[in-house]
Every structure is written in structure tokens, then in C-alpha cells.
C-alpha atoms as one frame of an Amber mdcrd trajectory, in Angstrom:
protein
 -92.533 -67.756-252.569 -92.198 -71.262-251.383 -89.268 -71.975-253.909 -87.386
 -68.977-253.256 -87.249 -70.721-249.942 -86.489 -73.417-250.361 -82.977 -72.367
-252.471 -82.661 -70.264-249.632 -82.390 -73.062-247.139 -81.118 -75.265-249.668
 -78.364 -72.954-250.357 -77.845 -72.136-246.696 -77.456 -76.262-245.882 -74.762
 -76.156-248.478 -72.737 -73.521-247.320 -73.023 -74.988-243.497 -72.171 -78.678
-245.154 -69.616 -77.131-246.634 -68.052 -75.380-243.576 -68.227 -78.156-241.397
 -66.382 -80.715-243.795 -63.774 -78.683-244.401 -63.258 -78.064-240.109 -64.125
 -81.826-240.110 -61.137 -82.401-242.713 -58.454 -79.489-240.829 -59.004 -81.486
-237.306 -58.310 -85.403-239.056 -55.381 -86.739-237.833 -53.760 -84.357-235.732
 -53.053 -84.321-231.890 -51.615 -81.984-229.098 -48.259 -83.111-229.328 -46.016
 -80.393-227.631 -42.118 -79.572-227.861 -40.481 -76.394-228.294 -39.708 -76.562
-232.279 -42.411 -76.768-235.078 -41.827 -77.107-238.717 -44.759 -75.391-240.745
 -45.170 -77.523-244.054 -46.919 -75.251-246.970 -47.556 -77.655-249.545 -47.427
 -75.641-253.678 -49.943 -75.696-256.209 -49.588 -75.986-259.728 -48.350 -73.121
-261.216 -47.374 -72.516-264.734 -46.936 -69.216-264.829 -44.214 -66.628-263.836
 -45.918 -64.801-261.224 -47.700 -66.468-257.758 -51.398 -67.826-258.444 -54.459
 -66.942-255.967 -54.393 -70.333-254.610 -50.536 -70.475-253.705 -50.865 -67.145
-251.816 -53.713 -67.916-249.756 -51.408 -71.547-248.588 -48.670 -68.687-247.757
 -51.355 -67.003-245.858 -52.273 -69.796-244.061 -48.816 -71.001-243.434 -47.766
 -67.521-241.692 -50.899 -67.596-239.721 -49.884 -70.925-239.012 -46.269 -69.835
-237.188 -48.045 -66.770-235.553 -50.709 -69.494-233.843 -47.910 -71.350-232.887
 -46.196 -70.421-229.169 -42.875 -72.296-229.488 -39.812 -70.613-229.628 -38.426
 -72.187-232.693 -40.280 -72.571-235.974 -39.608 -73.137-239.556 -41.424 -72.616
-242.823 -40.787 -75.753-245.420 -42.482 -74.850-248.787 -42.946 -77.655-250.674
 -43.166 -77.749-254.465 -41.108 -78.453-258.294 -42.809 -77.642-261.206 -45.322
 -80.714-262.256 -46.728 -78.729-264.707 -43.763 -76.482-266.022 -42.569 -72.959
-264.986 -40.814 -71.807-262.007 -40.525 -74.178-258.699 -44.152 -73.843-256.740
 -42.005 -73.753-253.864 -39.800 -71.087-254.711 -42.578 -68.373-255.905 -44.078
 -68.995-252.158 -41.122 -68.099-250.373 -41.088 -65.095-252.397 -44.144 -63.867
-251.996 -43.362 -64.471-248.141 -40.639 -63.097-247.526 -40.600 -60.128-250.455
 -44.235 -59.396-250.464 -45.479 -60.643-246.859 -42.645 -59.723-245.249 -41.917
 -62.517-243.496 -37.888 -62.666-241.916 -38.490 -66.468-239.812 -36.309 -69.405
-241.390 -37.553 -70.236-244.390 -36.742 -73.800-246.507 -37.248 -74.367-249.911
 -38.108 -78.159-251.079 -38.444 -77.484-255.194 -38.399 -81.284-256.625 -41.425
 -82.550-256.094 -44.064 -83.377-258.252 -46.776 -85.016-256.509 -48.333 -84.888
-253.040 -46.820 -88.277-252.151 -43.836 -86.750-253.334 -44.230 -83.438-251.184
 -44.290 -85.745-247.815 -41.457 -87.678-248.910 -39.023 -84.861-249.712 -40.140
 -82.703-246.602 -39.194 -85.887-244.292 -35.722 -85.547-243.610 -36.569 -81.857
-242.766 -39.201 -82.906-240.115 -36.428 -85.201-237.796 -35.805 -82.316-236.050
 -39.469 -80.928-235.271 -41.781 -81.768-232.099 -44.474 -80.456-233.720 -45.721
 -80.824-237.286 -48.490 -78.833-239.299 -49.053 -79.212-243.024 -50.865 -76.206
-244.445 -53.702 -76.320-247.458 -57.056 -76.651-248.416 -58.158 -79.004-245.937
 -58.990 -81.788-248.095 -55.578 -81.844-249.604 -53.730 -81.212-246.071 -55.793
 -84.446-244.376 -54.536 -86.378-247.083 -50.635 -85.131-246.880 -51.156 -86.260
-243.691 -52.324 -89.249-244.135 -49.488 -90.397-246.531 -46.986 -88.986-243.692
 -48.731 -91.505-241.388 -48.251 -94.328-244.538 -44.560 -93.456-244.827 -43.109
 -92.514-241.174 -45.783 -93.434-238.554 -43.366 -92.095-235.931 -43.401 -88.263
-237.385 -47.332 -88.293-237.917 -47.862 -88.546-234.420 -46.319 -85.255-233.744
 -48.740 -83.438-236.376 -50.862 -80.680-235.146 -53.217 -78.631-236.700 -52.125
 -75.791-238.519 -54.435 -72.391-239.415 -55.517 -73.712-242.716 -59.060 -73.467
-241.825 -61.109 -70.503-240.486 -64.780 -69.632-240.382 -66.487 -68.039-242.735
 -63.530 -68.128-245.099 -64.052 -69.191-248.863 -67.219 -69.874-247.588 -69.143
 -69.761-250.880 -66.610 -71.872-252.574 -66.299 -74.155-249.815 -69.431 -76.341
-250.862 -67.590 -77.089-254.013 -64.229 -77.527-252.464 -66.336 -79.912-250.047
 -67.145 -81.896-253.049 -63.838 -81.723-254.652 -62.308 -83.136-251.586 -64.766
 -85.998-251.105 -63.750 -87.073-254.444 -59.669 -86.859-254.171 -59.946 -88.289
-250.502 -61.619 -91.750-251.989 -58.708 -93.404-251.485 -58.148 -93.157-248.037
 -58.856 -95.697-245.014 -61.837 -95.548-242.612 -58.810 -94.994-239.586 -57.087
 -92.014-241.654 -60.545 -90.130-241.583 -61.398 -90.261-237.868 -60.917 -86.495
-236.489 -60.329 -84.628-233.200 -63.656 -84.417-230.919 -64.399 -80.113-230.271
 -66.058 -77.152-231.410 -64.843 -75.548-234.270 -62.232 -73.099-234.263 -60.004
 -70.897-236.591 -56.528 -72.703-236.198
């Protein structure tokens, strides 16, 4: 009886460690910045194949829920993605899925030639003059560290980031433990000031 309780609570730490990284990760270097346009980044995963995989449709997800959270009047949906590891453009199978499958009819730009996340942030950039606010959408590993490498290359646009709704409670939460140590591992190379987040109680985006 004693070790069936103990992988109880053991499992039951690592779902909580889990959850709380990831919030920790979604609230890292964003602010409140305020304006009355927002672009909504939704950064592609690989995707080899013809149709949209699981992991691109939940970023679409999370990218709509992301304009629906968001109260200004004028908001735009950048997906982001080529084809790094052949196939269609990442970025154009999301935009399908929103607007053909989801149904979304808000302005919608397509960014299909890059390969990497570096190059994501760099090809979105000329798209982002415009904005007040910011909010790149993803796992929340991967989205802290998009952001990051915003702040590397235009200092001035990171500062209007704000969070998007790429993190909610209770969501992916068995998965999350593993995604926590996924993200622990492709965040290595980031600087003690690009990991500091946003003091508050957690909250869905």
C-alpha cells in the first residue's frame, strides 16, 4: 500500500511541476503594454505531410483564443512557417485549418519561408512595426524562447509582447510533465534575464 502511494504522490508532484513550468514559461517576458492593434504570432510545426498535424491545430487553437482574449479593435493573425522538413508550408496548412475548418474571417497573414525559430522571429518582424501589442502563440517552452530571440534581434518590439492564450489549466496536463522536460532541455541556451517571469496567480491567457 505504501508504494501505490507513493506513485500516487509522486505522480501527482509531476503533473503539478509540470503545470506550473509551463504557466511559469507562458508569463516570461511579457508585459501589459496597451495600444489599440495586436498582431497574434502562431509559430508552425514541422509538418511533412499533406494534411494539418495534432500539434499545428492545437497552436491554431491557441492563436484564435488568443484574438478572442484580446479587447483591441484591430488584430491580426501572422502564421509563421516554410517547410524545414518538406511538404506543404507549416504556415499555410494553419491558415487553412483557420479559416476553412475553424471558421475564422479576421485578417489573416501568411509568413511560409522560414525554417527555424530564429528564422520565424526574423521574418514576422517587419509585420510587427505596426502592432502595440505582441503575442507569440505555442507550447510555452518554445513561445518563451521566440520571445526571447525577438528581444535578441529588436529590443524595441519585445517590449510590447504580451501574453497570449497558449497556456490554460488543466490542459495537456498529462503530457505536460514531459513537455516540462522537453522545454528545460531546448531552453538551455538562454540567459538568466530572458527567464525572469511576470509576478501573479496563474491564469488561462
Amino acid at each position: 500500500m505504501r508504494s501505490a502511494w507513493t506513485v500516487v504522490a509522486g505522480t501527482a508532484s509531476a503533473l503539478v511541476w509540470g503545470e506550473w513550468l509551463n504557466w511559469r514559461w507562458s508569463r516570461t517576458l511579457v508585459g501589459n503594454s496597451e495600444g489599440t492593434t495586436t498582431a497574434v504570432v502562431v509559430l508552425g510545426y514541422r509538418n511533412p505531410h499533406p494534411s494539418i498535424n495534432v500539434v499545428n491545430r492545437w497552436r491554431v487553437r491557441a492563436g484564435l483564443r488568443s484574438v478572442a482574449s484580446d479587447g483591441t479593435r484591430d488584430t491580426q493573425v501572422i502564421f509563421s512557417g516554410g517547410t524545414p522538413g518538406g511538404g506543404p508550408a507549416e504556415a499555410r496548412l494553419m491558415a487553412d485549418y483557420a479559416t476553412s475548418v475553424l471558421g475564422f474571417d479576421g485578417r489573416v497573414v501568411i509568413e511560409d519561408q522560414s525554417r527555424t525559430t530564429w528564422e520565424n522571429i526574423a521574418k514576422v518582424i517587419p509585420l510587427l512595426e505596426g502592432a502595440d501589442r505582441i503575442k507569440i502563440t505555442s507550447q510555452p517552452a518554445h513561445g518563451l524562447k521566440a520571445r526571447a530571440y525577438l528581444r535578441r534581434q529588436r529590443p524595441d518590439l519585445a517590449e510590447r509582447l504580451v501574453p497570449a492564450a497558449d497556456y490554460r489549466p488543466g490542459e495537456w496536463t498529462l503530457l505536460k510533465p514531459l513537455l516540462a522536460l522537453y522545454g528545460i532541455w531546448t531552453l538551455r541556451g538562454l540567459e538568466a534575464d530572458e527567464r525572469k517571469p511576470l509576478a501573479g496567480p496563474p491564469v488561462g491567457g
